[in-house]
C-alpha positions as CSV (number, residue, x, y, z in Angstrom):
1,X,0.0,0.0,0.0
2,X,1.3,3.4,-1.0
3,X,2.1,6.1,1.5
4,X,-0.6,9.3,1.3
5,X,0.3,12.5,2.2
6,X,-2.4,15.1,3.7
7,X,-2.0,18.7,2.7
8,X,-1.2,19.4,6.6
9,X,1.6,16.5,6.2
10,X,3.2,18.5,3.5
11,X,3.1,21.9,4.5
12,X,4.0,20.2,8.1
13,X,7.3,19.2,5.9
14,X,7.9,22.1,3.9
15,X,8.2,24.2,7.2
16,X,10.1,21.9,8.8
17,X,12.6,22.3,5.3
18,X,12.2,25.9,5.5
19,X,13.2,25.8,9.0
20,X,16.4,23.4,8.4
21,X,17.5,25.6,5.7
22,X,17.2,28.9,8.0
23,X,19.1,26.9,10.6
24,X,21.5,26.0,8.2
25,X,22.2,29.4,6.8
26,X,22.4,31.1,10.2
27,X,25.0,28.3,11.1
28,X,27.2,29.2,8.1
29,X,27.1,32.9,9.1
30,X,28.4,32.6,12.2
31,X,31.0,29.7,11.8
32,X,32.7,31.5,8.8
33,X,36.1,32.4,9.7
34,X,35.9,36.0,10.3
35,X,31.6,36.4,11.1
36,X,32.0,36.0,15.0
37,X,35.0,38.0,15.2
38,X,33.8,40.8,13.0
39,X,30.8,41.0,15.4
40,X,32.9,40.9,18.9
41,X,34.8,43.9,17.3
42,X,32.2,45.9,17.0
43,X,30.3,45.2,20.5
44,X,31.5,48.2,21.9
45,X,31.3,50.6,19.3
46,X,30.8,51.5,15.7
47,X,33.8,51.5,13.6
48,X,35.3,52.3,10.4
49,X,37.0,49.7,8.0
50,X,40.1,49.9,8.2
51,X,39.9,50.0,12.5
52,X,38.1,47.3,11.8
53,X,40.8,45.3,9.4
54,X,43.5,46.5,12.4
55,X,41.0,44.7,15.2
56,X,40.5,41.8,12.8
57,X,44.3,40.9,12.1
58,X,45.2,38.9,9.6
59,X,42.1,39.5,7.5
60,X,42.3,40.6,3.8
61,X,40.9,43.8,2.9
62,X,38.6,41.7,0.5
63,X,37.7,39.3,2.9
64,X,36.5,42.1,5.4
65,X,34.6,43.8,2.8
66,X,32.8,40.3,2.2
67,X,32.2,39.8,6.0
68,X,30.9,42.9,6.5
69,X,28.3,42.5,3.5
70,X,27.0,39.9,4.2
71,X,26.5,40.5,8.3
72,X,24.6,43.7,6.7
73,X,22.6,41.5,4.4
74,X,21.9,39.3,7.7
75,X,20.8,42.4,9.7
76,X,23.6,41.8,12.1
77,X,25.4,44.9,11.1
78,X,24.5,48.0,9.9
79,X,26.6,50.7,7.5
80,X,26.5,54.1,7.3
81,X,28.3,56.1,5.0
82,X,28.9,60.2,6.0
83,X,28.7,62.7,3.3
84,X,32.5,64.1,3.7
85,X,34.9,63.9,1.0
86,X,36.6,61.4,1.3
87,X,33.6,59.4,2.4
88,X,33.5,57.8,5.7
89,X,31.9,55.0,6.5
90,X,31.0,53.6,9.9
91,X,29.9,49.8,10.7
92,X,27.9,49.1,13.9
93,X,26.0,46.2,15.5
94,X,22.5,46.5,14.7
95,X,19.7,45.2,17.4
96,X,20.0,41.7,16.1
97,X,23.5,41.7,16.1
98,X,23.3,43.1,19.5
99,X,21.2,40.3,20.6
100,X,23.9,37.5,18.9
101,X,26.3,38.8,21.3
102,X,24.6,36.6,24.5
103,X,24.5,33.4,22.7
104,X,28.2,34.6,21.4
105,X,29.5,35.0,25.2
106,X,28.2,32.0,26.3
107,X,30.2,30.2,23.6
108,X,33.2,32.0,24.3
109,X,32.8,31.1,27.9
110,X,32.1,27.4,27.4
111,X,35.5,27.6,25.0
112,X,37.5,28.8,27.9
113,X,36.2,26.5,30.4
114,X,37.0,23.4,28.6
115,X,40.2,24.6,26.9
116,X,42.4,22.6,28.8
117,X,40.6,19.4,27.9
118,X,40.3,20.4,24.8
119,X,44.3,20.7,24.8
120,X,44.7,17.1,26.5
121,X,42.5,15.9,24.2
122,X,43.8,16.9,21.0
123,X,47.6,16.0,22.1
124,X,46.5,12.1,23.2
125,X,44.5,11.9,19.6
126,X,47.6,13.3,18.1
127,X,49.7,10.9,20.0
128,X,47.3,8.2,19.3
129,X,47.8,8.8,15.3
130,X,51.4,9.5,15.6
131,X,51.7,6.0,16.9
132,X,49.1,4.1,14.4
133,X,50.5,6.1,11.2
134,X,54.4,4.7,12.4
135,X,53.0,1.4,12.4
């Protein structure tokens, strides 16, 4: 006998795709490389690009320009450019970037509570493959 759908079954399913693909996309936001870093930068004020490249070492200026696009395109930061010659442009948290910076700590707190085991960790699996790569 064939499997039936209701209409309530569907939609049920096409939320619950719409959802996973939301989930999905938010995930890849925030564990890009430079997302979360970009947004603990700017918790405590707005700045301009190039502050921000200095805070985020190590980041191309292309790369930077890319964060910062897309964190605007996810609401998370805001630009505003000033009408000086040359123009100025500052980048701020918005209120939902704001309210990413919670979650954010809490993350950053579990990180440094469990560093250390982390540490142990990684050297025995290290170890572990040294030895079963020499044999």
């Amino acid at each position: 006998m064939a499997a039936t759908h209701t209409g309530d079954t569907v939609r049920g399913s096409e939320q619950g795709a719409a959802y996973c693909q939301q989930m999905r996309l938010l995930l890849e936001r925030v564990g890009e490389r430079w997302s979360l870093l970009a947004v603990i930068a700017l918790r405590a004020q707005a700045l301009r690009f190039n502050a921000l490249r200095r805070e985020l070492q190590g980041i191309s200026p292309r790369m930077l320009a890319r964060t910062l696009k897309a964190l605007e395109r996810d609401c998370l930061v805001s630009r505003t450019v000033h009408p000086t010659v040359p123009p100025q442009v500052d980048y701020a948290l918005t209120a939902l970037g704001r309210s990413l910076l919670q979650p954010v700590d809490a993350l950053l707190h579990w990180a440094d509570e469990h560093r250390e085991a982390m540490d142990m960790a990684r050297r025995d699996f290290d170890a572990r493959e040294a030895v079963a790569a020499a044999t």
